[in-house]
N, C-alpha and C positions, 0 to 999 in steps of 0.2 A: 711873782713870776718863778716856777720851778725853773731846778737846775740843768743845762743841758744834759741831753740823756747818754750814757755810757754802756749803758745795752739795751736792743729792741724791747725787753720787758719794762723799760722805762715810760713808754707811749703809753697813753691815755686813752688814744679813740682811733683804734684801729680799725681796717675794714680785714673782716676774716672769712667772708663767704663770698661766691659769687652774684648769690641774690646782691647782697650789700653793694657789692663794686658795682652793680648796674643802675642801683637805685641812688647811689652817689652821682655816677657819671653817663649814664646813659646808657643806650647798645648801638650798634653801627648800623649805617644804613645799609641796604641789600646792595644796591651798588658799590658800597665798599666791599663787603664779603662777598661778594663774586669777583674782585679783581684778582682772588690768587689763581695763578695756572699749575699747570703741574708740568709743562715743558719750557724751553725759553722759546719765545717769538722773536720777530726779527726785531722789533724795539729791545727787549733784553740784549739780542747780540751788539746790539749795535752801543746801546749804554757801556757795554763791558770790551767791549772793542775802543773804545774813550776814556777807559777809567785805569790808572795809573796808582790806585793804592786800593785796596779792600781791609774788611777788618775779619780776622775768621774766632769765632767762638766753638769751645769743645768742652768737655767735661771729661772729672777725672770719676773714678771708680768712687771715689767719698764722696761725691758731688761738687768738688769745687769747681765754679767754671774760669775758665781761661780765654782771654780776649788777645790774639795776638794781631799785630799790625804787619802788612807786606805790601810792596810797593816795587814797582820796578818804571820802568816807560810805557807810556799808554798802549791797552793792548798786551798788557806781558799775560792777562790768561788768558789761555787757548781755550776755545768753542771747538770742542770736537766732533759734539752732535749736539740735538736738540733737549738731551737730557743728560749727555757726559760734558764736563769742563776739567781743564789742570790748570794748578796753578806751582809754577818752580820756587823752588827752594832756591835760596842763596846764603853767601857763606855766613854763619852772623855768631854767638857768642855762643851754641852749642846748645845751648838749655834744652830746645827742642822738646817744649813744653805740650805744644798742639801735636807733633806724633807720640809722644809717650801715651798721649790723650788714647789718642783716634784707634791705637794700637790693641785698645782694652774695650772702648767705645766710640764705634765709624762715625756718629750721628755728628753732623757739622754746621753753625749756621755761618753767610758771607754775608755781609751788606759793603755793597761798592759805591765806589764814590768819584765825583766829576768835580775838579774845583771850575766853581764859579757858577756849580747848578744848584739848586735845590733840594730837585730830586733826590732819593736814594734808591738805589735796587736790593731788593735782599733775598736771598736768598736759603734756601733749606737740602741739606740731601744727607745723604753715606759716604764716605771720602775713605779713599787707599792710598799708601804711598808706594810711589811704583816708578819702576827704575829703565822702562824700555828706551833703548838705546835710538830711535826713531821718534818718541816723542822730546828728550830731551836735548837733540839735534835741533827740532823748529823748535826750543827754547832760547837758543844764543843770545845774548848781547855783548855787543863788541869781543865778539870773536869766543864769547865763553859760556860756555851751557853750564847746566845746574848738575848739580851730581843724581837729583831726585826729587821727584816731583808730587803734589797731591792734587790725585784723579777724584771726582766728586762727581758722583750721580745724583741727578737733581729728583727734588722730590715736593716741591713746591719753589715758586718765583715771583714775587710782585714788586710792585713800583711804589715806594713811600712817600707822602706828601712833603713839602718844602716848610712845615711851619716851623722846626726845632732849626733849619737853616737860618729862616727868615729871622726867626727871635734871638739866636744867636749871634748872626751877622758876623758869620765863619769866613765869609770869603771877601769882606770889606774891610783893605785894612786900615781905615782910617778911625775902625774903632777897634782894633786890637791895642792890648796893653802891652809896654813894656815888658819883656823879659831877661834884656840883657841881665839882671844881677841874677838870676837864678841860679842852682847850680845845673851842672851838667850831669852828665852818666857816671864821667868818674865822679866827682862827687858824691855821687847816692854811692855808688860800689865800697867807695871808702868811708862813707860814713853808715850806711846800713850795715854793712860787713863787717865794719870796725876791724878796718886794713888799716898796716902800720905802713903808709905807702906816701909818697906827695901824687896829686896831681897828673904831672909831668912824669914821673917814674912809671907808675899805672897805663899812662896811655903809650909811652913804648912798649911796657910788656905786652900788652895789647895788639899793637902793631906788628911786634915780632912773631907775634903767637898767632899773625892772621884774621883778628876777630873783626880788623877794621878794615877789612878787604868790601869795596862793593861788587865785583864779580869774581 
């Protein structure tokens, strides 16, 4: 049994064409590649009007892509039209990885999510970050708007099947594992960073310095 592989030149029997990936796995049916739209419908508003966390992907200028997680109360992105959405910014550790992104390259993808569905929606477009004092007004919660928000023109939208739900059994927690021993944020912080910090010391500076603020 070879050894586990340490770089992708390790693999033996890759697939490198598209002929090959179809001839591995098949091609979709025409009722699947007709499901994408190019505006949202009232199913899309209405999925995104229930959904409480999305995931948004960007790329940087060298191509690394960047997956970042946001989440507020169901309904925190606003449908502005049938082809505009925003979604607010909140306060969080700064990095601000997806605008450095967006800043150089607009292209955006979302996939939003409903605990306890299946489904997923995902989404495609061109995203700006944009600071109008009327859209970040309907973004409140509990009394506090965003400082800036990213506006995203949609440019495709469809509905993902339930099977990577179903097989994972994401929303059943009678087969989720243990994670209490893991570590937490500050842990990675202090040990990917190789911070000469405790714990405890870390999540006050943290505190003080705002990053643990939820609005």
């Amino acid at each position: 049994m070879p050894e586990d592989p340490t770089t992708l030149a390790d693999f033996n029997d890759p697939i490198t064409t598209v002929d090959q990936l179809e001839a591995h796995a098949g091609t979709a049916p025409e009722k699947v590649r007709v499901k994408e739209i190019k505006a949202l419908d009232d199913l899309c508003r209405q999925f995104i009007a229930r959904s409480p966390f999305c995931l948004i992907a960007t790329v940087d200028p060298e191509g690394v892509i960047d997956v970042s997680p946001k989440g507020d109360p169901a309904g925190f992105v606003t449908v502005l039209s049938d082809t505009v959405l925003a979604i607010p910014d909140r306060p969080g550790n700064r990095r601000l990885d997806s605008y450095h992104n967006l800043l150089k390259d607009p292209r955006v993808g979302l996939i939003f999510l409903i605990p306890g569905k299946g489904e997923t929606l995902r989404v495609s477009g061109r995203a700006r970050i944009v600071r109008d004092a009327w859209l970040l007004e309907r973004m409140q919660v509990e009394g506090k708007q965003p400082s800036m928000a990213l506006a995203v023109e949609i440019t495709r939208a469809f509905m993902h099947c339930p099977k990577a739900m179903v097989r994972s059994k994401i929303w059943q927690p009678e087969s989720w594992r243990n994670a209490d021993d893991l570590g937490d944020i500050g842990d990675a912080m202090i040990r990917h960073g190789k911070l000469e910090q405790t714990p405890e010391a870390l999540l006050e500076e943290a505190t003080s310095e705002g990053l643990l603020r939820l609005y």
